[in-house]
C-alpha positions, 0 to 999 in steps of 0.5 A: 838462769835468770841471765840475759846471755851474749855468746860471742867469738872473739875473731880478729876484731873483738871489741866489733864482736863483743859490741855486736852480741851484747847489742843483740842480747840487750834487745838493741837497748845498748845500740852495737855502733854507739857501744863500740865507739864508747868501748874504743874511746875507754874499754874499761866503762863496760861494767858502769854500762851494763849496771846502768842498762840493768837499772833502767831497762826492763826484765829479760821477758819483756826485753826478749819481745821488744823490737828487734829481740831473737827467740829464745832458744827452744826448749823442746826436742831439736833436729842437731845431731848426738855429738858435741857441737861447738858454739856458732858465733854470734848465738844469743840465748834468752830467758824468759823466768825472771822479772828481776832486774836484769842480768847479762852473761857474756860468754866468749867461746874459744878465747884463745882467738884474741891471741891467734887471730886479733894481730892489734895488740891495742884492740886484743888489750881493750878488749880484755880491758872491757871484759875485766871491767865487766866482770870486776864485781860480784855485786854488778849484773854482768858476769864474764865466762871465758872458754879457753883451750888448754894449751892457751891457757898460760898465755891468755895469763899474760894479756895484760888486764887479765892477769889478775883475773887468774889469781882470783877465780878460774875454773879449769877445764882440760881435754875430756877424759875417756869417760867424759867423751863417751857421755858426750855421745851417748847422752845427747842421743838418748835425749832424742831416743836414739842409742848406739848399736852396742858399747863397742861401738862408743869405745872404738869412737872414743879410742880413735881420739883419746889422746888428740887435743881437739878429740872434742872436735873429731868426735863432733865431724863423725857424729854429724855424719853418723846422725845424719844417716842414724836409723830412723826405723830403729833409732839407732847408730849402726856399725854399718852406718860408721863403717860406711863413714870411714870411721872417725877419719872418714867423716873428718875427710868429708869435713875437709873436702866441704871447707875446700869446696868453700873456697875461691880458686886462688884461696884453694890454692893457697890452700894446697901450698900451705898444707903442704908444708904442713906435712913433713917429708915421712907424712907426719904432721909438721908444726911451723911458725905461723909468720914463716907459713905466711912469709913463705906463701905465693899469696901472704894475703889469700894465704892470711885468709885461708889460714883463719879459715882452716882454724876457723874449721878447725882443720888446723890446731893454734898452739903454744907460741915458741921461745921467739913468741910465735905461735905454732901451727898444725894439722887437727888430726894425723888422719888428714894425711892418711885419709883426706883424698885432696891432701894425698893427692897433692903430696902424691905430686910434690913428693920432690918439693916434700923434699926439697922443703924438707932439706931447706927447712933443716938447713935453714935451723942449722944456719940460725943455730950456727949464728948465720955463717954465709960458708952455710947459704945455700947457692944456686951453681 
């Protein structure tokens, strides 16, 4: 590609991100404070001032070794592991094979996130706005790539400057089939001369999260786990080395136990009170209203942190918002319950708070149901 490219996440603060990574991507020609504050004042001057940077700047080359430039990314053999791995935020990529004017992608990864975590309606629209502008047309040097999960992908429709976009060029892309998953192990493995022990092993990796949203990211914990204790005499991936793991929900438990030793002492405990009323009563997964996991919390605000953190993680999954237009939220993978040793614990100590907040929350549905009769409140004779 002869594309300059910004990767970002959009995050709670978007039009910050956005500013930040094509500052960083334009070598600091397009300066991240003064484009931020061009962008508050009117999102949608984006695509004129990008044309105006392509027309007077200079080629990928020689912007990429200017002052201040990141390296290219490389294009020899890395250390990363075989699996698939998600986009870190704020990765900027460079080419260097083209002296032609200049030209920028701008790839905002997991897209959904102008919806779950931005909570300024104004800044999520001005942010669309800027990105519509930006990708308007086919003629001007900017391209716009929004990567989106499926189940998002009605409502990043209904963000106001976006809405036309959909009727014009959209690619779709859902969850992996089978076949697509396996080929996201075995491939980046054998570029680095590594195969797994046997096809068996692929299949059982592949099997155990087929039919999850996020199997994308479980098969990527395990495959970090297993690249790190691949067989480095035999370049191989071992069923001992899997087995040892745990398996699929092993390596998402160490996941889990590494998120949880990141946090504060209050923010792990706002931790275990929200996960717990992520677990229904039989220890299934529950899907809970995102304002009423907070409303209910002991600290909304260390709650409000922990929680991004959590989908940051992607411990929790965001889903469809319900009939009142809240978004949903639930446990990644019914393996956390079974396998995550912290988790277990604290249900193994709350099993009458389980429930308790069982019985409230099929009482509480009954009364709104009911139109909120007050023979129905819950007394405290």
């Amino acid at each position: 590609t002869d594309h300059a490219v910004a990767l970002l996440r959009p995050g709670p603060k978007p039009l910050e991100a956005l500013s930040a990574r094509i500052a960083e991507a334009t070598s600091h020609k397009l300066a991240a404070a003064e484009l931020l504050s061009k962008l508050r004042a009117d999102p949608s001057s984006l695509g004129a001032l990008l044309a105006a940077w392509s027309r007077d700047g200079s080629s990928p080359a020689a912007a990429a070794s200017g002052p201040g430039a990141e390296p290219a990314a490389p294009s020899g053999p890395h250390t990363g592991p075989p699996g698939p791995s998600p986009v870190s935020s704020g990765s900027v990529y460079r080419t260097l094979l083209d002296p032609s004017p200049l030209k920028i992608a701008i790839v905002v990864d997991q897209a959904e996130e102008m919806l779950t975590l931005c909570h300024d309606e104004a800044e999520r629209a001005a942010f669309a706005r800027a990105l519509a502008s930006a990708g308007a047309s086919a003629d001007a040097p900017s391209r716009v790539v929004l990567s989106v999960r499926e189940d998002f992908f009605a409502r990043l429709a209904t963000v106001g400057p976006l809405r036309g976009v959909y009727s014009q060029v959209v690619e779709v892309v859902t969850t992996p089939d089978r076949d697509a998953l396996a080929r996201t192990l075995y491939l980046p493995a054998k570029q680095f001369g590594y195969a797994f022990e046997d096809e068996q092993l692929l299949a059982t990796m592949v099997d155990t999260v087929a039919t999850e949203p996020a199997a994308l990211a479980l098969l990527q914990f395990c495959a970090d786990r297993l690249w790190e204790v691949r067989d480095r005499t035999w370049r191989r991936l071992t069923w001992d080395a899997y087995r040892a793991l745990g398996g699929v929900e092993g390596a998402l438990a160490a996941h889990a136990d590494n998120v949880l030793a990141s946090l504060s002492p209050a923010q792990q405990r706002a931790c275990r009170g929200l996960l717990l009323r992520l677990v229904t009563a039989e220890r299934t997964r529950a899907v809970i209203g995102k304002r009423e996991l907070l409303e209910s919390a002991a600290s909304p605000d260390d709650a409000a942190a922990v929680l991004d953190r959590l989908i940051t993680a992607r411990l929790l999954t965001v889903g469809e918002a319900d009939e009142a237009g809240e978004a949903r939220v639930e446990l990644v993978h019914e393996a956390l319950i079974r396998h995550w040793g912290a988790l277990s614990g604290w249900l193994d100590e709350d099993v009458e708070g389980q429930r308790l907040t069982h019985a409230l929350r099929q009482a509480a549905k009954e009364w709104g149901t009911r139109k909120r009769p007050r023979g129905l409140l819950w007394r405290g004779e």
